[in-house]
N, C-alpha and C positions, 0 to 999 in steps of 0.2 A: 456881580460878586464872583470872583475868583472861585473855582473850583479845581480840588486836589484830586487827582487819580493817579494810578501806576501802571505801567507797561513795561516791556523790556528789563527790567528790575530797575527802571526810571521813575520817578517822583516827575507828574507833571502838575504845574499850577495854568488852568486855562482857563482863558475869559468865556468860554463856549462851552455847552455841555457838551460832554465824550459819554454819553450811554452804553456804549460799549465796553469803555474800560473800566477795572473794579475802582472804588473807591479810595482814597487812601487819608490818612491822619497827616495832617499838617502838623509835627512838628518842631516847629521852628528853622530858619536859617533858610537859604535859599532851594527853589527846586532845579531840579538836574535838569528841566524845559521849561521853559515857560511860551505858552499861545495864547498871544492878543489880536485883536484885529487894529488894525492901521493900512496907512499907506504904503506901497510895496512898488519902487520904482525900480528897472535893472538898469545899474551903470551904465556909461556910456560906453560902447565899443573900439576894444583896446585895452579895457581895464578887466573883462572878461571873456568868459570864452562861451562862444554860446554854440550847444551840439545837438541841437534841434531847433526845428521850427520855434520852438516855444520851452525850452530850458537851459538856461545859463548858469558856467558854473564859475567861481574866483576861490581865491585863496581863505577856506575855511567858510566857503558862504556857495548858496545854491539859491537859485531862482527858478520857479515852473508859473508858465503861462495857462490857466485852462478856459479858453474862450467860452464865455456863457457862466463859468461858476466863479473863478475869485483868480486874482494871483497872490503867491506864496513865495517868501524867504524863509532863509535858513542862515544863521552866522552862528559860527562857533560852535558849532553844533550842540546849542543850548536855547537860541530863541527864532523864534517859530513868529511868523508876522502874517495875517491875512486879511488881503484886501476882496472882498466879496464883491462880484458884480451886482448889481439891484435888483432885488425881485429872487437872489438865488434859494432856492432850499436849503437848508444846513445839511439834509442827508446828502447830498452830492459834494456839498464840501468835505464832508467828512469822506467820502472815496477817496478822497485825492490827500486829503491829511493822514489818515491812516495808512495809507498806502506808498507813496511816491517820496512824501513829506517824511513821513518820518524814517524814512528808508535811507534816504539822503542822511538822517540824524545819526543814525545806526552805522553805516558808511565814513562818518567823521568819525565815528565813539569806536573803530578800528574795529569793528564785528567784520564774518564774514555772513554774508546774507543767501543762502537758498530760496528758489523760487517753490514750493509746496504747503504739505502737512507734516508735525510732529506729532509723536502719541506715545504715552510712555508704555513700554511694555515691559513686567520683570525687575521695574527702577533703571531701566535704560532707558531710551529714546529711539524708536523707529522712523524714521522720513521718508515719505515720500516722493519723489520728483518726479517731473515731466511736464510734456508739453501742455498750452492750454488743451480743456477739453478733454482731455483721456480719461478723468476720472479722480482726481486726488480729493477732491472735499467729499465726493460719494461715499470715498474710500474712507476717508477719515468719519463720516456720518454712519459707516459700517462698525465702525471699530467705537465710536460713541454706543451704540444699542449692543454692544454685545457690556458695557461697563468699563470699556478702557477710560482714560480721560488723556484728553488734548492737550498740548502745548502752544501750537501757534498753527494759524494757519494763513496761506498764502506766504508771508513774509517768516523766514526762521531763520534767525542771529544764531550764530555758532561764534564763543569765545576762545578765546586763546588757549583752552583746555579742552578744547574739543567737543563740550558739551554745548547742549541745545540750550536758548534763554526763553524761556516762557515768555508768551504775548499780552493776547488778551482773550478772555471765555467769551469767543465770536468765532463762526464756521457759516462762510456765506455759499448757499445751496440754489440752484436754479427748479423752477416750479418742478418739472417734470420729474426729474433727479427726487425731489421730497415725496412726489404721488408714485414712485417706482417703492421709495422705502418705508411708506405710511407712514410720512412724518407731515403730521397738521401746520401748515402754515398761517393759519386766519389771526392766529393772535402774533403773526411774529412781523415787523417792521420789513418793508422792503428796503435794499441797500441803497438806492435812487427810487423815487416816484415813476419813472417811465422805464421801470427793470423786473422784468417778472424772477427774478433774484432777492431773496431772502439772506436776513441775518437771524440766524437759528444761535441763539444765546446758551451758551455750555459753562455756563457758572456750579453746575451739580458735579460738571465730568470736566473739571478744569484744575491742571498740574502746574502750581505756581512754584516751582522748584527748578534749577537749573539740574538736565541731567545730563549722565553723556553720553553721548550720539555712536551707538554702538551697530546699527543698520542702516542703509540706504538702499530704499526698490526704484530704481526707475519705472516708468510705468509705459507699457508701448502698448498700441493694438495690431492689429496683425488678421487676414483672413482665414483663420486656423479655429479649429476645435481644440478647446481645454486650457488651460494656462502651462505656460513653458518656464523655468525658472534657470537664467541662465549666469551664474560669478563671473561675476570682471574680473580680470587677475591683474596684477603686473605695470608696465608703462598708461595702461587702456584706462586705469582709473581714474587717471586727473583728466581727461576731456569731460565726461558726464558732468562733473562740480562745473567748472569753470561755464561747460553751457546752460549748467540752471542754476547763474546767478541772479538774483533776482535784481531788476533791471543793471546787467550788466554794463551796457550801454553809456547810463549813468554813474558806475561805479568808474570806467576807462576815462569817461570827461575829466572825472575829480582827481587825475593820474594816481588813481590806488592800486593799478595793476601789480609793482611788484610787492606789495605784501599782500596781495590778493592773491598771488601764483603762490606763495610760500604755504601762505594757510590751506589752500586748496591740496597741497602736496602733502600738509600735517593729517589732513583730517581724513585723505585716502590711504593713507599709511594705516590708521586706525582702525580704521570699522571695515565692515564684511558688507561688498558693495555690490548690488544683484539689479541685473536686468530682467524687470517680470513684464511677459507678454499675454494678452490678453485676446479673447475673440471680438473682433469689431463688431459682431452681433449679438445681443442674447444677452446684457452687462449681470454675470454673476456675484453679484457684492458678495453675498456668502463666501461664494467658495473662490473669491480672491482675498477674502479678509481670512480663510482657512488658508491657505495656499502660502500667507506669507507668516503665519503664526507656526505652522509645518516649518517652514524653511528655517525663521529661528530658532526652534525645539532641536533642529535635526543639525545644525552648524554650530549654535550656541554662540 
């Protein structure tokens, strides 16, 4: 039985549960995705381009291989095909659909995609970026307990107006990370079975509103005492976008580069764009989640 939810401000109809995303009312008429499982062949070579081991792309269509969990198409960036290997978990497919899959979707639908967290501060949209690891979901589980509510996290669509699109009220947390911020995991879903990784469900602190993206922190660590908070000015701003696009890699396959450099240009022209440095020891979620609430009280 077909079921209806929404993401990205997309209506999806899918043969699979999606637990993560909220629900939505089937109104009649077609939905903006549809995900069924089928067979999932890649063309023969020459009729595509393939830019990994295991993903190919063609004209309005995307293929990813993930050995052990399923493979996945994408055409016209409206249907979603999945062939499951035997035996797989649904929660491991669902990594790679929510993630890679619909990212590819998101990349047809002419979004520009960063790799982090949003979180609405004020009715604007704060982001976070940076490398794996520095800290962005902590950060954004920081800004959840103080009452902020989120937008999206890992994957954030930024449209043609510069604002953030809302995701889905999902912030996936690694064990240690949760016992640092007395956040109980026993009742919450791991993101895979063999991933001591959490999907911490934010439907209470979740901003289904498109806003617009009025900050970017990058986030570094650094052998230093205190946080440093340092404006990018100038030409410096469009490297930071451009290298946390989220799989950018993929984004170059699908030749999107040049409206990818344009929007990257639009959207640093816009917001007040800060590199915040952090101590590699000691992770002060506090007083990094103060440190950048400071910086936009004090820049506006």
């Amino acid at each position: 039985m077909p079921r209806f939810c929404k993401a990205y401000g997309l209506t999806i109809e899918s043969d699979i549960a999606l637990p993560e995303l909220l629900a939505a009312a089937h109104e009649g008429g077609p939905a903006d995705i549809t995900i069924s499982r089928g067979p999932v062949r890649v063309p023969a070579v020459g009729q595509v381009k393939q830019i990994s081991p295991f993903i190919w792309v063609g004209e309005d269509a995307f293929w990813l291989h993930v050995p052990g969990v399923a493979r996945f198409s994408v055409v016209g960036a409206s249907k979603i095909t999945i062939d499951p290997e035997p035996g797989v978990d649904e929660a491991s497919i669902r990594v790679f659909l929510l993630g890679s899959v619909l990212g590819a979707v998101l990349f047809q639908r002419g979004f520009l995609l960063l790799h982090g967290n949003a979180v609405e501060v004020d009715g604007g949209c704060v982001i976070c970026i940076g490398p794996s690891g520095v800290g962005k979901s902590t950060l954004a589980a920081g800004f959840l307990q103080r009452g902020y509510r989120m937008l999206a996290d890992d994957v954030v669509p930024i449209d043609a107006d510069c604002a953030a699109v809302p995701g889905f009220p999902r912030l996936k947390i690694w064990q240690d990370a949760a016992e640092k911020m007395a956040i109980n995991t026993t009742a919450q879903t791991r993101v895979r079975p063999d991933m001591n990784k959490f999907n911490l469900m934010t439907r209470d602190n979740f901003s289904d509103a498109r806003l617009p993206v009025r900050w970017i922190y990058i986030l570094s660590s650094e052998n230093r005492d205190g946080f440093e908070v340092q404006p990018i000015h100038g030409m410096h701003r469009f490297a930071p976008l451009r290298e946390n696009t989220y799989r950018r890699r993929l984004m170059e396959g699908m030749a999107l580069q040049p409206e990818h450099l344009k929007r990257c240009g639009e959207l640093a022209s816009k917001v007040r764009l800060t590199r915040l440095v952090r101590p590699k020891t000691g992770f002060d979620i506090d007083g990094l989640v103060d440190t950048i609430l400071a910086d936009i009280r004090t820049a506006g």
